[in-house]
N, C-alpha and C positions, 0 to 999 in steps of 0.2 A: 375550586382550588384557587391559593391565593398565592401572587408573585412568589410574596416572603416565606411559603409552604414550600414552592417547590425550590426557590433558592437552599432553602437548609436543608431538603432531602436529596438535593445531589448535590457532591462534592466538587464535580471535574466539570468539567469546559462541555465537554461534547454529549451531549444525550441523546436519545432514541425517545419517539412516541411511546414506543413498546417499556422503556426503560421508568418513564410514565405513569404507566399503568401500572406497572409493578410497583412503582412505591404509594400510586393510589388507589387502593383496589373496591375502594367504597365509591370512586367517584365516576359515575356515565362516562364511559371510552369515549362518545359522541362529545360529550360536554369536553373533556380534557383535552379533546384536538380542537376545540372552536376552540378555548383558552390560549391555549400555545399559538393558536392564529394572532386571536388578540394581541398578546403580549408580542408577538414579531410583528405587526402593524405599530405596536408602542418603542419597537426599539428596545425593548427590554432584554429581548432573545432576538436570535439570526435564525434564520432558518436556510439549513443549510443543503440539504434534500429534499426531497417528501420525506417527513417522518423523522430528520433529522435537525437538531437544531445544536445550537452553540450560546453559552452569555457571551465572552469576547472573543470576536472574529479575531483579533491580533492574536490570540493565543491558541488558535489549532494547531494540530500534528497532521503537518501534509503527509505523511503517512500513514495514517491510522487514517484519512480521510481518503487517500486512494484508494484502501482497499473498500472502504463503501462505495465508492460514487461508482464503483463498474465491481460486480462480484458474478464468478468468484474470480480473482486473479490475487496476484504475488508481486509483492513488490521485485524487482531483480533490473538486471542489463546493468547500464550507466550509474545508477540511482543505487542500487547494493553495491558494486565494485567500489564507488564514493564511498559506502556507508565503513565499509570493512578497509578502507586506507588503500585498496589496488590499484586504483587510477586516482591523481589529484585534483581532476576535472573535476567540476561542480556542474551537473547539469541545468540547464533554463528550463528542463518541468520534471516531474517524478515519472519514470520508468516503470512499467508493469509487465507483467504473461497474463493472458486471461484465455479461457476455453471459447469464448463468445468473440465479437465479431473484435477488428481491430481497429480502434478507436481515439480520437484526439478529445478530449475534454478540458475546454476555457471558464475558469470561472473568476470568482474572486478572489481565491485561495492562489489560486496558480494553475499550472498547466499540467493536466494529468495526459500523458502515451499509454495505450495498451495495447499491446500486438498479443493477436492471435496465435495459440499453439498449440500443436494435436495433443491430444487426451495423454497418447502415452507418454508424451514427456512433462506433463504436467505434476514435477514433484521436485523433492528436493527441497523444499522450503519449511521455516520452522516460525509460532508462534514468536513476535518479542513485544516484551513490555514497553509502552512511550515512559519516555523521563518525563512526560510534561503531562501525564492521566494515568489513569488507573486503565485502559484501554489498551488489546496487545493488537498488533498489525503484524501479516505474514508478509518473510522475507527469508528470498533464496540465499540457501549456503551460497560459499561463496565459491565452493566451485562449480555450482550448478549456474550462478549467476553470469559466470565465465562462459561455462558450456551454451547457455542461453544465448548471451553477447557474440559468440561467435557464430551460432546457426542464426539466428535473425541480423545477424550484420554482415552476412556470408564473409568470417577473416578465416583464410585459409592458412597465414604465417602469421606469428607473433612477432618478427621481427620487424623494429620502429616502432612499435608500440609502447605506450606509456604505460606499462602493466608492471606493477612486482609481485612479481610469480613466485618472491620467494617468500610471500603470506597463504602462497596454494598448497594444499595437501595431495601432493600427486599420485597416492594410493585412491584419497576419495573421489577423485578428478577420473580418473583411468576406470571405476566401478560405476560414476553416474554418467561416462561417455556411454558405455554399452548401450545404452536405449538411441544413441542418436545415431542421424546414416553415417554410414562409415566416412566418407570427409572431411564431420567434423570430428569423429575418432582420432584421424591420422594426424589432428592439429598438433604439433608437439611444444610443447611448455621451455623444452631443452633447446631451441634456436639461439 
């Protein structure tokens, strides 16, 4: 497999080994990871995981890359409430849920959080497409991303809060509390 091969059989910034093989399917899997070594020894490509690589590091989607570098989880908290206009706060790294342990990740992308959270509240979140790839990255609605922010950041008032609760839908806010302990149920949105 050669540079200018794989340059013209993927399109987007971010690829997979696996992504790889699929568009080479004549070519030794063994051969096509020493290759992709090569060419990120050459600076041709980043390599950005195991198995994960990049052509320009300047043009990833820190979300579409959080949800690889720790799976599974959900982008949400700080980082959706941003996404969706509820808070103006711009956070210093990208915000996640994950079922698995709770976790800081420094790289050169940035700084990915992921806190840990039981099985049964691990939902709420929906498929989106990056502007910037052909690549979708999971992220909590946004009242789940509320519901979230409040149990991992134990706020038991809304009030002082930089929040506009009036982009929240309080019928679907009130249906994905049900799963959390009662607490953060009683949070009420109307303060």
């Amino acid at each position: 497999m050669k540079f200018l091969a794989l340059r013209r059989k993927i399109n987007f910034n971010l690829f997979s080994l696996t992504d790889v093989n699929k568009l080479f399917p004549q070519e030794n899997s063994q051969l096509v990871k020493t290759q992709l070594h090569r060419f990120a020894k050459r600076k041709l490509i980043t390599q950005v995981k195991r198995g994960w690589y990049c052509f320009d590091p300047a043009k990833i989607d820190e979300l579409i890359l959080a949800n690889i570098l720790y799976q599974p989880s959900y982008i949400s908290l700080e980082t959706a409430l941003n996404y969706y206009g509820l808070i103006p706060d711009i956070t210093q790294g990208i915000t996640s849920i994950t079922l698995t342990t709770t976790k800081k990740i420094t790289n050169n992308f940035g700084v990915f959080y992921y806190t840990k959270i039981n099985q049964p509240l691990f939902y709420g979140f929906t498929k989106i497409k990056s502007a910037q790839s052909k690549r979708f990255f999971n992220l909590a609605f946004k009242e789940k991303a509320l519901l979230d922010y409040f149990y991992i950041r134990k706020i038991k008032k809304v009030t002082d809060l930089r929040i506009n609760l009036n982009l929240v839908d309080s019928q679907i806010y009130k249906k994905m509390a049900k799963n959390f302990p009662l607490w953060v149920q009683k949070v009420s949105l109307n303060e």
